[in-house]
C-alpha positions as CSV (number, residue, x, y, z in Angstrom):
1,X,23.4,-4.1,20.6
2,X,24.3,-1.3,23.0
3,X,21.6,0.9,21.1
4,X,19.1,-2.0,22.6
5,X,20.2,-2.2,25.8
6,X,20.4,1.7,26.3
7,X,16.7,2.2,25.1
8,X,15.7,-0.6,27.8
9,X,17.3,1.1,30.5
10,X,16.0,4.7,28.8
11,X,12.5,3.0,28.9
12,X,12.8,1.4,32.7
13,X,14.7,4.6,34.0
14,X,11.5,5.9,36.5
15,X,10.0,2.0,36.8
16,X,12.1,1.7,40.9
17,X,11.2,4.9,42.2
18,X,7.5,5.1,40.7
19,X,6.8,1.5,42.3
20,X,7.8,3.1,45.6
21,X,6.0,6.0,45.1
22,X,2.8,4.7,43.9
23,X,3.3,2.1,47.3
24,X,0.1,2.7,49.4
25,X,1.7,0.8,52.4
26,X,2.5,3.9,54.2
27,X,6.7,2.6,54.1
28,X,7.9,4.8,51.4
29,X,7.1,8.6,50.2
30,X,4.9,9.5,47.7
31,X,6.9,12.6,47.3
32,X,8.8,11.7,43.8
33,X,11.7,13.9,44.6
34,X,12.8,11.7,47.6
35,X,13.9,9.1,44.9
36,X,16.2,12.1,43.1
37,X,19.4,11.6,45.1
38,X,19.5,7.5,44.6
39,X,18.4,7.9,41.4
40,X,21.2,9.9,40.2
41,X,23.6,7.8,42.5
42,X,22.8,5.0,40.8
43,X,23.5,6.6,37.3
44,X,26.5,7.7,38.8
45,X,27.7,4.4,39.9
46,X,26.7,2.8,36.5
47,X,28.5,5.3,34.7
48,X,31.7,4.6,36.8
49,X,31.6,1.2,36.0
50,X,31.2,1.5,32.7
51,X,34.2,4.8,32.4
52,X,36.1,2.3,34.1
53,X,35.8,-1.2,32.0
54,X,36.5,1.3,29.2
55,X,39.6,3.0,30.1
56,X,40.6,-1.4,31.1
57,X,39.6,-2.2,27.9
58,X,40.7,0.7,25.6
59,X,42.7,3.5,26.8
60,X,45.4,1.1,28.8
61,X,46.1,-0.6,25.7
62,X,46.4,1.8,23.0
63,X,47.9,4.8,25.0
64,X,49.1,6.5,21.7
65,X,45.7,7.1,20.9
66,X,44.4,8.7,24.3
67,X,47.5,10.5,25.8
68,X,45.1,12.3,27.9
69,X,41.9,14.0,28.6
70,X,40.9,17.3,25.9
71,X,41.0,20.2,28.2
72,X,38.2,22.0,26.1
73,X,36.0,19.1,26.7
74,X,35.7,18.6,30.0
75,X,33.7,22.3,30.4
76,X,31.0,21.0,28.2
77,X,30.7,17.9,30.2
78,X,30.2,19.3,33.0
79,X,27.7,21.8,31.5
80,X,25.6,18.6,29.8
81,X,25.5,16.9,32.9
82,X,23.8,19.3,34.8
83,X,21.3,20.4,32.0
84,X,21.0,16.3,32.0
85,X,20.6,16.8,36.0
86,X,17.8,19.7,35.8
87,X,15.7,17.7,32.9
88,X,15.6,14.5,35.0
89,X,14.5,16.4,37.8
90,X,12.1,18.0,36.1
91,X,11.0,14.7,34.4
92,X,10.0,13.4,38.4
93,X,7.9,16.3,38.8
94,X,5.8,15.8,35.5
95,X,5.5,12.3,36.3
96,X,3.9,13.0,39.9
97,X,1.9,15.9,38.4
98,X,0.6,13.8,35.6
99,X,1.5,10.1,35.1
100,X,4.4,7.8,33.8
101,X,2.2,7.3,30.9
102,X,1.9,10.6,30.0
103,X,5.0,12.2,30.8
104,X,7.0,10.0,29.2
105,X,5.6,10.2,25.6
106,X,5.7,14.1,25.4
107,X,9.1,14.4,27.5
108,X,10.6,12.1,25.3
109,X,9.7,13.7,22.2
110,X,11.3,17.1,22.7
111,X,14.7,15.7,22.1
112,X,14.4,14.4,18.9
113,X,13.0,17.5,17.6
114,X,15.9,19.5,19.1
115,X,18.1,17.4,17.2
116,X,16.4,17.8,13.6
117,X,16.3,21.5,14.0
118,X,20.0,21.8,15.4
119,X,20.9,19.0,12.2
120,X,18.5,21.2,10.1
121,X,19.9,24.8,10.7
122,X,22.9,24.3,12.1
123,X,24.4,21.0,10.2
124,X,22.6,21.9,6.9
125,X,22.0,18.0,6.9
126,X,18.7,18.0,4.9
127,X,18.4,19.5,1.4
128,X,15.3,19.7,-1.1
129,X,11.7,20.1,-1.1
130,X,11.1,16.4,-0.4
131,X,13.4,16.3,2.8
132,X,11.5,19.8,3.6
133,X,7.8,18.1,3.5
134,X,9.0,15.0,5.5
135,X,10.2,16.8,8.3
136,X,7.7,19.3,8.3
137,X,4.8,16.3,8.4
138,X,6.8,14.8,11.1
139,X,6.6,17.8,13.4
140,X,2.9,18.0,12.3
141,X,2.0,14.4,13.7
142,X,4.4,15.1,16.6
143,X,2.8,17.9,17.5
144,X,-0.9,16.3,17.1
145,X,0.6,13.1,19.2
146,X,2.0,15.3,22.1
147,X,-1.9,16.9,22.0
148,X,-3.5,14.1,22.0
149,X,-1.9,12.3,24.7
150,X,-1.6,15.6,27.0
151,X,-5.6,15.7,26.5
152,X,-5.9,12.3,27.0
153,X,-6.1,12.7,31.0
């Protein structure tokens, strides 16, 4: 259920500030890195929110379990949430340079094939010749839809 409800927000992420953007009424910039600061406040608060109805629901009960915070993860955080920072940044500009239809297609790709290679190389998680073909037609069609839709324009 969660899985659902994060790939609805995922896929309405840019909907508020694009609206205002693409708004012709002469109220609102059309510069899409005006809408970078609320945007990430708002992920900000959300993320509070939800930090803090899990430590209510979870860590307060069971304090056993979570004594306190890893020291040796809090560096990594830190580091994916400014990598996170600089992508969605980056994501505002492709989606003035091109469009929301576009963008989000071809930025949303790149991801998932990070995470077959790193599960590939690193992990070891595939084995055999079969495994081999799939993901190697995968990044084939991948790479012919990314193509496709980038010449689409």
């Amino acid at each position: 259920m969660l899985s659902v409800i994060s790939g609805l927000l995922y896929g309405v992420n840019f909907n508020p500030a694009e609206k205002l953007r693409l708004d012709r009424s002469g109220k609102h910039s059309d510069d899409a890195l005006d809408y970078v600061f609320s945007h990430f406040s708002g992920v900000f608060l959300a993320t509070g929110i939800a930090f803090t109805l899990h430590y209510f629901h979870v860590v307060r009960k069971s304090t056993d379990r979570y004594q306190d915070i890893r020291q040796e993860t809090v560096f990594p955080a830190v580091i994916s949430g400014v990598m996170w920072g600089i992508a969605q940044t980056s994501w505002f500009v492709a989606n003035r340079a091109l469009s929301m239809s576009i963008s989000f297609p071809i930025i949303s790709t790149l991801p998932s094939v990070v995470a077959v290679l790193i599960g590939y190389f690193y992990f070891q998680e595939m084995r055999g010749q079969k495994n081999l073909r799939l993901l190697l037609s995968s990044g084939v069609m991948r790479l012919v839809s990314v193509v496709c839709i980038a010449n689409s324009r």
